[in-house]
N, CA, C and O atoms as a GROMACS GRO file, in nm:
protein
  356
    1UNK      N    1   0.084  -0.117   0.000
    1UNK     CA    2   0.000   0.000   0.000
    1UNK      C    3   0.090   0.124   0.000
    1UNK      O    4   0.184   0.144   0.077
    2UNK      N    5   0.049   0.201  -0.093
    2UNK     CA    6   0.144   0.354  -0.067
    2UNK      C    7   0.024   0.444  -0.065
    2UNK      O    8  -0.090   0.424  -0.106
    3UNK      N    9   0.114   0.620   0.033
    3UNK     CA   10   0.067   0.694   0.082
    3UNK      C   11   0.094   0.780  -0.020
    3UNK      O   12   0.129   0.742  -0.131
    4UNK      N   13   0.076   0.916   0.018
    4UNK     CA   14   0.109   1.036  -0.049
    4UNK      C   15   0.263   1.014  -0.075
    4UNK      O   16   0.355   0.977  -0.003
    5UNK      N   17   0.254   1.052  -0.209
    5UNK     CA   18   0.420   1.087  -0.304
    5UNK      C   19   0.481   0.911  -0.326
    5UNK      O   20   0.599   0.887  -0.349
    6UNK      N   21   0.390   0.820  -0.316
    6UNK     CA   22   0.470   0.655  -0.342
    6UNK      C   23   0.553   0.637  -0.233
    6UNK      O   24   0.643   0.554  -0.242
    7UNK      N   25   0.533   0.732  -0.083
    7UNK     CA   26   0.582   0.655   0.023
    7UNK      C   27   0.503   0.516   0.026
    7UNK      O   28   0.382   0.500   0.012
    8UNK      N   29   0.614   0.410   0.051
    8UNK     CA   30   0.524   0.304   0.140
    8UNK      C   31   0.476   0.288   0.265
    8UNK      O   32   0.536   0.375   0.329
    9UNK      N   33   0.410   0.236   0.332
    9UNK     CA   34   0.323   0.255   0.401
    9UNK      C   35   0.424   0.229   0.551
    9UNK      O   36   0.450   0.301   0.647
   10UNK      N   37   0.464   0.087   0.513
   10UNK     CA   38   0.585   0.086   0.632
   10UNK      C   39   0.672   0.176   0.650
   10UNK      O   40   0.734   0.152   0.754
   11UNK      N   41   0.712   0.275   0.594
   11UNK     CA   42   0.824   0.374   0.594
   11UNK      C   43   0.730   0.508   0.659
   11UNK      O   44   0.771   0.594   0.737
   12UNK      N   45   0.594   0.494   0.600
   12UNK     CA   46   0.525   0.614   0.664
   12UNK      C   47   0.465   0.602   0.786
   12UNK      O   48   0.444   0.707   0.847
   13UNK      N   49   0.429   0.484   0.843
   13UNK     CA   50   0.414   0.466   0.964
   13UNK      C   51   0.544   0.453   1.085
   13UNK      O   52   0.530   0.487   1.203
   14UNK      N   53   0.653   0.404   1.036
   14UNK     CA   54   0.811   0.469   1.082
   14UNK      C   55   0.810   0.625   1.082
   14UNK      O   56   0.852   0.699   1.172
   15UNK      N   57   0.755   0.659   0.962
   15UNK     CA   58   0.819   0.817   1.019
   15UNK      C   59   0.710   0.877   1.139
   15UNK      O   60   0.748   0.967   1.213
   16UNK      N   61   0.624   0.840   1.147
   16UNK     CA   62   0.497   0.879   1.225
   16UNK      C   63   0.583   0.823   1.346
   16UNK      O   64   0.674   0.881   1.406
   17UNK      N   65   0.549   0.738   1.358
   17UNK     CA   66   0.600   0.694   1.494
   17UNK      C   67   0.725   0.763   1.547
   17UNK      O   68   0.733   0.764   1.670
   18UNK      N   69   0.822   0.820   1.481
   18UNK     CA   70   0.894   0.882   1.531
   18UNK      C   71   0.872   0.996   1.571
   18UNK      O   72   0.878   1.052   1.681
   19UNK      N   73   0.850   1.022   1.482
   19UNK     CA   74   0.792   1.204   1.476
   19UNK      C   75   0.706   1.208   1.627
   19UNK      O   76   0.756   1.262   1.726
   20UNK      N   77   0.587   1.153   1.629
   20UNK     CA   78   0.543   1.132   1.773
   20UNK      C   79   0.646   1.183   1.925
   20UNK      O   80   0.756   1.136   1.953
   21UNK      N   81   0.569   1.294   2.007
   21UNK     CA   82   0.626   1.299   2.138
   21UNK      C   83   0.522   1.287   2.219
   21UNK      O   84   0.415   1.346   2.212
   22UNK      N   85   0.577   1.168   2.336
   22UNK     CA   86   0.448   1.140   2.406
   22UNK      C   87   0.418   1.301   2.472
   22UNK      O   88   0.296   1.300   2.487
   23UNK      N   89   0.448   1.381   2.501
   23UNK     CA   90   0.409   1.523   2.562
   23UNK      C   91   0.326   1.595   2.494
   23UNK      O   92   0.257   1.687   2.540
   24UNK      N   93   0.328   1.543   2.336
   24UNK     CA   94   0.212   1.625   2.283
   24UNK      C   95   0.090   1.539   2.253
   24UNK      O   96  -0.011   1.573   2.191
   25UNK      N   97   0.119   1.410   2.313
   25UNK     CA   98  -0.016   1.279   2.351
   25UNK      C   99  -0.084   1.328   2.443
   25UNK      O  100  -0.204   1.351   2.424
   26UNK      N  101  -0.018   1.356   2.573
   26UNK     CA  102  -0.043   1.356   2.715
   26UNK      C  103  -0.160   1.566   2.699
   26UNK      O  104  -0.260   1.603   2.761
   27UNK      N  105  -0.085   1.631   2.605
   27UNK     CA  106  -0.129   1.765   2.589
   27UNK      C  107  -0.303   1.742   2.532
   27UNK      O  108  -0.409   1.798   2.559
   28UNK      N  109  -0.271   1.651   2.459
   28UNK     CA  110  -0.407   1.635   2.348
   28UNK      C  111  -0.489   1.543   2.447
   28UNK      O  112  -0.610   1.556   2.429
   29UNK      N  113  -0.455   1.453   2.544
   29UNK     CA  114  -0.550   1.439   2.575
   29UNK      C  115  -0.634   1.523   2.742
   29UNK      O  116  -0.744   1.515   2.796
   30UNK      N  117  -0.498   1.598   2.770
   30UNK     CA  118  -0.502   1.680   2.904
   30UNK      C  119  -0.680   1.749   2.806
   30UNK      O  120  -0.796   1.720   2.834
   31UNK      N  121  -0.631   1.831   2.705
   31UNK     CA  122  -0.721   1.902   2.625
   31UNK      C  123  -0.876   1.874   2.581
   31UNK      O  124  -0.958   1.961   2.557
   32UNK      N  125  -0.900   1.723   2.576
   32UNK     CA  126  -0.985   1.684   2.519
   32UNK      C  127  -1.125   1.623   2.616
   32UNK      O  128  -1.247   1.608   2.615
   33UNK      N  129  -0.986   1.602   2.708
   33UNK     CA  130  -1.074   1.578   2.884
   33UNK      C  131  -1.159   1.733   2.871
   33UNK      O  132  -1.267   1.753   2.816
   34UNK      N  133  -1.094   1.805   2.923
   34UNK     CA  134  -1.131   1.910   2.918
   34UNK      C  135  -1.243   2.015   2.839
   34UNK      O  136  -1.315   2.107   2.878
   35UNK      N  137  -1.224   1.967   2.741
   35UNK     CA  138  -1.336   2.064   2.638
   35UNK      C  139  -1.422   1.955   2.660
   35UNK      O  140  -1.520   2.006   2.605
   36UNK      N  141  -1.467   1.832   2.702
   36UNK     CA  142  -1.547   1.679   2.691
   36UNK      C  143  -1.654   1.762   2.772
   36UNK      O  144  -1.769   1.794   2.741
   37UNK      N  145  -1.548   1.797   2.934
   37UNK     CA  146  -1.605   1.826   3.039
   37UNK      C  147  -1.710   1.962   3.031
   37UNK      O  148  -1.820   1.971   3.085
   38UNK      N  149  -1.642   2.065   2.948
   38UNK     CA  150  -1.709   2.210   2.900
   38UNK      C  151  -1.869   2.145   2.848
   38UNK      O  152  -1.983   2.177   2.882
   39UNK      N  153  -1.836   2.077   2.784
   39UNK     CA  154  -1.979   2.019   2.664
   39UNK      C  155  -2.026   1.975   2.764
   39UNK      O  156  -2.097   2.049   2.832
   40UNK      N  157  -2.002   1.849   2.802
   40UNK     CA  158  -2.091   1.784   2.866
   40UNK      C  159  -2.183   1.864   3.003
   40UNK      O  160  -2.291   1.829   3.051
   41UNK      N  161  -2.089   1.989   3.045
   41UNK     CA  162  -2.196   2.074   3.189
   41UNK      C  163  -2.287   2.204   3.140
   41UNK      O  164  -2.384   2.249   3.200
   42UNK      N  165  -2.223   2.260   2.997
   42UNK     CA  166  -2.288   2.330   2.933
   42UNK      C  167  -2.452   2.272   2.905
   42UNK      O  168  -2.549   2.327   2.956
   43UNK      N  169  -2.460   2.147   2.810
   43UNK     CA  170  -2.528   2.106   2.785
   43UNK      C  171  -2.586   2.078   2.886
   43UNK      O  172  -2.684   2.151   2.880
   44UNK      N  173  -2.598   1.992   3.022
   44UNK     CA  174  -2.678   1.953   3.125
   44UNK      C  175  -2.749   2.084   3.204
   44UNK      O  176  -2.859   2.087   3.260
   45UNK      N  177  -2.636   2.204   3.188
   45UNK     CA  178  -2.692   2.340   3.259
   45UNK      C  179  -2.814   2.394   3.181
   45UNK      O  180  -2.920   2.435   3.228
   46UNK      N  181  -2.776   2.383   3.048
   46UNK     CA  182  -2.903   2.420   2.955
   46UNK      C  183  -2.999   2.319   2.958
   46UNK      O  184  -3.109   2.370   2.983
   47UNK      N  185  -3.006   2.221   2.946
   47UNK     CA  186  -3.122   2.124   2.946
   47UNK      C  187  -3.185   2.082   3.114
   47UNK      O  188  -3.282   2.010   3.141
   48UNK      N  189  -3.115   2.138   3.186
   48UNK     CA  190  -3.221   2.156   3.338
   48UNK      C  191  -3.273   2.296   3.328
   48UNK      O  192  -3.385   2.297   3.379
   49UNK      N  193  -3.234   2.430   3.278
   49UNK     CA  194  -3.307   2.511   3.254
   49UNK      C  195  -3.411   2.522   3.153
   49UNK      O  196  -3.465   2.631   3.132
   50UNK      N  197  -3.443   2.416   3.089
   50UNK     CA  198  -3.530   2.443   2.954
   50UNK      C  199  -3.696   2.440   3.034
   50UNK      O  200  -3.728   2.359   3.122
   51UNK      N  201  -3.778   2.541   2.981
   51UNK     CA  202  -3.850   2.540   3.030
   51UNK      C  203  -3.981   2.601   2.891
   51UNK      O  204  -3.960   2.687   2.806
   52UNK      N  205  -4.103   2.525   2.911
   52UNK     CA  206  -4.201   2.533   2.778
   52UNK      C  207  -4.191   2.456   2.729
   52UNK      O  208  -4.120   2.378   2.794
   53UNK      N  209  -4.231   2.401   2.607
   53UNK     CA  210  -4.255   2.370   2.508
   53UNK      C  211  -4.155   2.305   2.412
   53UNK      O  212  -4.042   2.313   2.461
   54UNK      N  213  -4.156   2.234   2.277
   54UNK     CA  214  -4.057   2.180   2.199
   54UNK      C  215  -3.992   2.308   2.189
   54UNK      O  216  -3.883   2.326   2.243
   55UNK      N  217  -4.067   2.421   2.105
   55UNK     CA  218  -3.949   2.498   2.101
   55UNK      C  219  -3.899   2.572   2.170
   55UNK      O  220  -3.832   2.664   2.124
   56UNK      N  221  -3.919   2.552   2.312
   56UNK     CA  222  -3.783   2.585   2.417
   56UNK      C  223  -3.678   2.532   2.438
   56UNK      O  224  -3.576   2.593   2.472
   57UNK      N  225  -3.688   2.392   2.418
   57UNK     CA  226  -3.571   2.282   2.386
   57UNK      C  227  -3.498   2.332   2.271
   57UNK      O  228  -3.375   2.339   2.278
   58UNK      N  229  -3.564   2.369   2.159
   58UNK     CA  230  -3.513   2.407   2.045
   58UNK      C  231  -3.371   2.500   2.059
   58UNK      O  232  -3.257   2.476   2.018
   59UNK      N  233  -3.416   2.595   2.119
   59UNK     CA  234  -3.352   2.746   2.171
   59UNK      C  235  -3.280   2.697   2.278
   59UNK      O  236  -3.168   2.746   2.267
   60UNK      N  237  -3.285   2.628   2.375
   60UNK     CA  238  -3.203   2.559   2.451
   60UNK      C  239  -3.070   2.492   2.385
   60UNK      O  240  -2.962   2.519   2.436
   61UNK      N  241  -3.077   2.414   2.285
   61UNK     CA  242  -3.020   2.340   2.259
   61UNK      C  243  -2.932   2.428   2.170
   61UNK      O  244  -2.825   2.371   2.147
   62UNK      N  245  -2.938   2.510   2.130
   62UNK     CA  246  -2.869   2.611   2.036
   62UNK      C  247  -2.760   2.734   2.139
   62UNK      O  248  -2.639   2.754   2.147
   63UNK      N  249  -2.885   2.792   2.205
   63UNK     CA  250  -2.839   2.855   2.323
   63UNK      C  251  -2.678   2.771   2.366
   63UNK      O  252  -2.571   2.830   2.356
   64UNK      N  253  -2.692   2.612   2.417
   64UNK     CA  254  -2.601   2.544   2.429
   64UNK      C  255  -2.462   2.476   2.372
   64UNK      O  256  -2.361   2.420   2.415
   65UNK      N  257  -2.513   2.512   2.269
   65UNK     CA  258  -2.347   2.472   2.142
   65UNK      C  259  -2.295   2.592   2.148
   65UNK      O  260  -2.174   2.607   2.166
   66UNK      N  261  -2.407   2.729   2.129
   66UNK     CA  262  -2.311   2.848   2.067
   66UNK      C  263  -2.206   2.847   2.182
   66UNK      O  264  -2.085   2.853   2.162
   67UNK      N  265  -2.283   2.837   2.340
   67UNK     CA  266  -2.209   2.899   2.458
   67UNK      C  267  -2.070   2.741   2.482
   67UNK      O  268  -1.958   2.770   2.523
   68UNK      N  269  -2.096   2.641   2.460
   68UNK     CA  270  -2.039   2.539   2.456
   68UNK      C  271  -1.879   2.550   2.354
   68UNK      O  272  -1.764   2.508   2.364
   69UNK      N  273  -1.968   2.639   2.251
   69UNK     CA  274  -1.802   2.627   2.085
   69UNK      C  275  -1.743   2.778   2.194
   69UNK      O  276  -1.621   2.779   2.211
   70UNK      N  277  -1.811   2.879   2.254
   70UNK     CA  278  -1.734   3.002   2.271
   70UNK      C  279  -1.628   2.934   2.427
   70UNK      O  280  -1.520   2.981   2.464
   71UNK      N  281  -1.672   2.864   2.464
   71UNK     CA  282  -1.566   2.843   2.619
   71UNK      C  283  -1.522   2.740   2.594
   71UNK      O  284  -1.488   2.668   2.687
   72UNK      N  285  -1.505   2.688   2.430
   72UNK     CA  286  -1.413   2.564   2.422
   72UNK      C  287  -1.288   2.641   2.351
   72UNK      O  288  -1.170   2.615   2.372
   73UNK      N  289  -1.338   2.745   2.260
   73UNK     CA  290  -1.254   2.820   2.215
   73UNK      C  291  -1.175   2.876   2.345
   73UNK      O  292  -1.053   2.870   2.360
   74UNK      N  293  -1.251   2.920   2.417
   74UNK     CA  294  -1.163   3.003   2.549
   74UNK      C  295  -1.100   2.965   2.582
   74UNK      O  296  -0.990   3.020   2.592
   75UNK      N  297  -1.129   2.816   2.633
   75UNK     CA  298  -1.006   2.698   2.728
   75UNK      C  299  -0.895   2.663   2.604
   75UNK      O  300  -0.775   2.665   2.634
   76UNK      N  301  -0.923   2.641   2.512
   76UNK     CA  302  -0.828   2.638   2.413
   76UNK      C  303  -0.679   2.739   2.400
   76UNK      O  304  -0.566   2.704   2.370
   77UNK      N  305  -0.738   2.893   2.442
   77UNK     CA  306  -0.639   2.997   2.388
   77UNK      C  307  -0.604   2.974   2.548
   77UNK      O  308  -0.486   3.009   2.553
   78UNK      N  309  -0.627   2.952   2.625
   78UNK     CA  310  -0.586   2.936   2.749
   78UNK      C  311  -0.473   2.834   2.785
   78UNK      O  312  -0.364   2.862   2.834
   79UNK      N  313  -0.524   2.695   2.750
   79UNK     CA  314  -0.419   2.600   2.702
   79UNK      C  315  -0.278   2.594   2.670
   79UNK      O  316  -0.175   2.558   2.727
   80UNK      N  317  -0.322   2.658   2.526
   80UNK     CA  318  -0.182   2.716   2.438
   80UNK      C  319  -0.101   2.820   2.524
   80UNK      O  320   0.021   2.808   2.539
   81UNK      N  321  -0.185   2.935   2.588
   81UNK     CA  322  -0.131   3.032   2.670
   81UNK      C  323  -0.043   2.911   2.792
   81UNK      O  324   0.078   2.927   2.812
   82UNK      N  325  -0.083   2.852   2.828
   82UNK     CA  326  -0.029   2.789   2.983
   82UNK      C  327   0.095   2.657   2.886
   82UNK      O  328   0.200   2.615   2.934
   83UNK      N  329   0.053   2.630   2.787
   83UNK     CA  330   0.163   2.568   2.727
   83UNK      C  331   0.320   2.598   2.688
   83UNK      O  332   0.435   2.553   2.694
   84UNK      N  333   0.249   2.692   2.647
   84UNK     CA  334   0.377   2.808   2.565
   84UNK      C  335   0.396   2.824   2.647
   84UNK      O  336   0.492   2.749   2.663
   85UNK      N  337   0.367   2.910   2.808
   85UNK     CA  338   0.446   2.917   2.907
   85UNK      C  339   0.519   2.886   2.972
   85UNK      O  340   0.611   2.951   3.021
   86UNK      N  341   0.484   2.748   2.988
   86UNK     CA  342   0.552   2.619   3.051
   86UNK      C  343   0.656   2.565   2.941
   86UNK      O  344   0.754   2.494   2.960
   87UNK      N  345   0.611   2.612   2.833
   87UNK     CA  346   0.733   2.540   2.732
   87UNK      C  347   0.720   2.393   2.721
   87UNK      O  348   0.807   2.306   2.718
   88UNK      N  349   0.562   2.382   2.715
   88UNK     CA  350   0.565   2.230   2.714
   88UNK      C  351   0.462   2.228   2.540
   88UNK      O  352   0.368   2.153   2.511
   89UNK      N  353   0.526   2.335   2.455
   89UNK     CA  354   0.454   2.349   2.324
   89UNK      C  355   0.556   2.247   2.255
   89UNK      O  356   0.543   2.218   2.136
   0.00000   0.00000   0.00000
């Protein structure tokens, strides 16, 4: 099997594997915990406040991604900020 440019596949999974630092494993998943956690209390905060009808759920549920994508973005530039600091970019 070949990849991009007639690498073979064993040679491109060698270079991957090298290339790999477990610190930017351990970063991605410090990160992913994290924004999981944003979604998952956003969403439960909005759906114990929903109150009316289908389309309050509707508006709830929207209400909840927009505010969910803006404080995933936040923790994100925050991240990078505390990364770069630490020099663990």
């Amino acid at each position: 099997m070949l990849i991009a440019a007639n690498t073979p596949f064993g040679m491109y999974l060698t270079s991957v594997t090298h290339s790999m630092v477990l610190r930017d494993v351990i970063t991605g998943l410090v990160k992913s915990l994290a924004f999981a956690t944003i979604i998952v209390h956003v969403g439960c905060l909005e759906g114990f406040r929903v109150r009316g009808g289908p389309d309050a759920v509707g508006r709830s549920a929207t209400s909840a991604v927009v505010k969910a994508t803006f404080l995933v973005i936040l923790a994100d530039v925050a991240f990078t900020t505390l990364f770069y600091l630490t020099g663990a970019h």
